[in-house]
Structures are given as C-alpha cells and as structure tokens.
C-alpha positions in Angstrom: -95.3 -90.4 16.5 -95.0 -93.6 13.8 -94.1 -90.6 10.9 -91.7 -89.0 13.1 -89.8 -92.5 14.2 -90.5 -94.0 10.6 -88.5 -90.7 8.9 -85.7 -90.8 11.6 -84.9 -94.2 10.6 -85.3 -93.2 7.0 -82.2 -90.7 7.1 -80.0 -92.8 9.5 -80.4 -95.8 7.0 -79.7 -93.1 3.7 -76.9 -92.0 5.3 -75.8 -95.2 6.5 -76.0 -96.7 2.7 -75.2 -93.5 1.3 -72.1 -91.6 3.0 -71.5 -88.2 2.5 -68.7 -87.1 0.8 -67.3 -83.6 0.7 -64.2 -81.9 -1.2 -60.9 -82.5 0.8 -58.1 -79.6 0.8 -54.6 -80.1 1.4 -52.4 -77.8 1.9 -49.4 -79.3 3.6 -47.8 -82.5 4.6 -47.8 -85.8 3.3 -50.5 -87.7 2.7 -51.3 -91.3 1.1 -54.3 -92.6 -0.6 -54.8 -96.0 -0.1 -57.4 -99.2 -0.7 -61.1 -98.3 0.8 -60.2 -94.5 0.6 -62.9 -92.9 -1.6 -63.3 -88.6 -1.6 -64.9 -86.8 -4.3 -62.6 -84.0 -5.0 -58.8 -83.4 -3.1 -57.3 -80.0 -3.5 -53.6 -80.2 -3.3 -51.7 -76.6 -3.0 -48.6 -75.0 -0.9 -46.3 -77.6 -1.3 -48.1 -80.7 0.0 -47.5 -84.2 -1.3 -49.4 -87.1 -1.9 -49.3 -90.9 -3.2 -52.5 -92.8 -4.5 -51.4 -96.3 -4.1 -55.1 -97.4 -4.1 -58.4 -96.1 -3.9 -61.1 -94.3 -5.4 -61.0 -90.2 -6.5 -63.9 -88.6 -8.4 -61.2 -85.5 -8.9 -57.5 -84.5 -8.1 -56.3 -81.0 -8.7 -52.5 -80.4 -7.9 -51.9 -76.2 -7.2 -49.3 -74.1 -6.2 -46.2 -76.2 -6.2 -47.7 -79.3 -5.1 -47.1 -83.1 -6.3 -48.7 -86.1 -6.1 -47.3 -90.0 -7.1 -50.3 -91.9 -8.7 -49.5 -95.7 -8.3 -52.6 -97.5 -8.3 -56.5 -96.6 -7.8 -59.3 -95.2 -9.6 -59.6 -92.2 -10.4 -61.9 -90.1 -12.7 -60.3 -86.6 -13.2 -56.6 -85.2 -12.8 -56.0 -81.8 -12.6 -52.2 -80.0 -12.7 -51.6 -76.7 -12.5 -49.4 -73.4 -11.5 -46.0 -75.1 -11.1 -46.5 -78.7 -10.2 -45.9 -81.9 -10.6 -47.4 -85.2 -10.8 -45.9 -88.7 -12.2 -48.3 -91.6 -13.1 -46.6 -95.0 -12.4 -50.1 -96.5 -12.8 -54.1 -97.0 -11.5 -57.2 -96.1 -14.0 -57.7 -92.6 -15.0 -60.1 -91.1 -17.3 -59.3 -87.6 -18.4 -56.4 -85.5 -17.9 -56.3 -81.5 -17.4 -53.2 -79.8 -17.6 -51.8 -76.4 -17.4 -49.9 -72.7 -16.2 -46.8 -74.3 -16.2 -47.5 -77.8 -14.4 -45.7 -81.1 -15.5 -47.0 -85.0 -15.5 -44.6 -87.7 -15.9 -45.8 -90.7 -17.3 -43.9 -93.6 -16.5 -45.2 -96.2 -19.7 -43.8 -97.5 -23.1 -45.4 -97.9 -26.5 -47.4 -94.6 -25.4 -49.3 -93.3 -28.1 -51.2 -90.3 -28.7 -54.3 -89.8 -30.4 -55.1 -86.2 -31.4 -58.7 -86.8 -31.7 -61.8 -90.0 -32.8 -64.8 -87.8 -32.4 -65.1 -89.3 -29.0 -62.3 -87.4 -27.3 -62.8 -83.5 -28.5 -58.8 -83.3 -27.1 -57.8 -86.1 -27.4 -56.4 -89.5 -25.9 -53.6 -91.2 -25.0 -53.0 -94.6 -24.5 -49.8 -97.4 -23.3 -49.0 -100.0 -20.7 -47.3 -98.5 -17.5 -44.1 -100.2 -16.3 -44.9 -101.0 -12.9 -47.2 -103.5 -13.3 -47.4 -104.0 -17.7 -50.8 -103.4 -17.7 -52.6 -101.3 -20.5 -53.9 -97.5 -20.0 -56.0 -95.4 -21.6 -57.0 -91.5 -20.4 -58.2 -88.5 -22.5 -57.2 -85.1 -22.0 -59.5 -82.0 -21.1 -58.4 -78.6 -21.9 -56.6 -77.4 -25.4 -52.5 -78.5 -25.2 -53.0 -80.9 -22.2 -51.3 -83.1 -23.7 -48.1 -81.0 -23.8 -47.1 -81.5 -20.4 -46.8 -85.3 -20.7 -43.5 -86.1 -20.8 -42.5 -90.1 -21.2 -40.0 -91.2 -19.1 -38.1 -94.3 -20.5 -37.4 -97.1 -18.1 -34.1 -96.8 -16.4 -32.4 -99.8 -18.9 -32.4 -96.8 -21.5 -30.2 -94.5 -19.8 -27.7 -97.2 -19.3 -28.0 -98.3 -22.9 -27.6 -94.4 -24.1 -24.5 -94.5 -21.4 -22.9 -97.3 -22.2 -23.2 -96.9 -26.2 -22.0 -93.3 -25.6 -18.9 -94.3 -23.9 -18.1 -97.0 -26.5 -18.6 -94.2 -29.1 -16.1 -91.9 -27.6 -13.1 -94.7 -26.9 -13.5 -95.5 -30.8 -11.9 -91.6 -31.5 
C-alpha cells in the first residue's frame, strides 16, 4: 500500500514541477501571446492571426495564409510558409525558416547579414529593432531563408524620400 501511495505522489509532484506541454494548432481567429504563456510548438494556418507580445515558444510555423506580429518573447524557432506573413518588431529569436512564397518583415536598422562563420551552415543575421533599440541576432535554417527578409525602414525615411522628392521636382 506504501508503494502504491509513495508512486501516486511521485507523478502528481512530476507533473506538478513538470507541466505537460503539447503542440497547439490554430486555425482561425485571433490570438495573442503574452508574459507566462509558454507552448512548445503553435501551428498557425487558414487565415488565423496572432501577436507574441511576450512569452516563451519552443516553435512557430505560419501556413496557409496566416500571420503573426512578433513584438516581444522568446522564442526558439520561426517557421513561414505557403503565402504568409510575419513582421518582427522585436523579442529573442534563434533561427529562422522561410519558404513557398512566405514573407517576414523585419522592422530593424543597421541589419546585417552574414552568409556564413562556420557556426551558422545558412547563415545569420543580425541589428537592433526599432521598437525598443535593442540588439538581435537569429540564424536562418533552410537554403535562401534569408530571401524573404525584407527591411522595412522606419517611417522618418518615407517622409525624407517624400519630401526630397517633391523639392526635386519644383526645382524643374
């Protein structure tokens, strides 16, 4: 009877140090990631939406037309693909998979890529996001990840480009 009540115990007390965590699938709606959250994998597809403000993700994989705003958090793995699109305003990420016609916007300056140090097979990128000036780093998995990064410049620069443009044409 001791062994019996001794391993009940046991599992209530793993489980209660150790939660379970499964993969989460999304398929619609809205959804928002925030401080405390933790899953191990979300599958995003049909349209559905999502912003990490906060957090911790072991893997995100965007499908089918889906999009996700990633703002703060951890998170270990991004994946895009078939048709979406995901913008990074910040949080930690460590590798980056992109492909089939998906698009990450990456909202950072002095953003530089590294095609490869022996370290990243892929390789790396690395800048200091707007929203909060702090530094990033992330490597990319998968050959011509690093195609569908596109830099947006902050909004001065379009009012710069605009206004220099207009003073450029009233000089004709």
């Amino acid at each position: 009877m001791k062994t019996k009540v001794f391993t009940i115990l046991a599992v209530v007390m793993l489980f209660g140090v150790c939660p379970v965590r499964a993969a989460t699938w999304w398929d619609s709606g809205h959804h928002i990631v925030t401080d405390g959250d933790v899953y191990d994998e979300i599958f995003m597809s049909n349209y559905a939406t999502a912003d990490v403000l906060g957090g911790q993700i072991l893997k995100l994989e965007t499908l089918d037309f889906s999009s996700a705003g990633i703002f703060g958090g951890e998170m270990d793995g991004l994946w895009s693909n078939d048709d979406t699109i995901v913008n990074i305003y910040g949080g930690t990420l460590n590798w980056l998979a992109a492909f089939h016609e998906s698009t990450v916007n990456l909202y950072a300056y002095d953003v530089t890529y590294h095609s490869t140090d022996g370290l990243h097979n892929e390789g790396w990128m690395e800048g200091t996001y707007y929203n909060d000036d702090s530094p990033f780093s992330f490597s990319f998995y998968g050959e011509h990840s690093y195609s569908h990064v596109n830099i947006v410049p902050e909004p001065a620069t379009f009012l710069l480009l605009g206004l220099g443009g207009l003073l450029l044409r009233k000089r004709k």
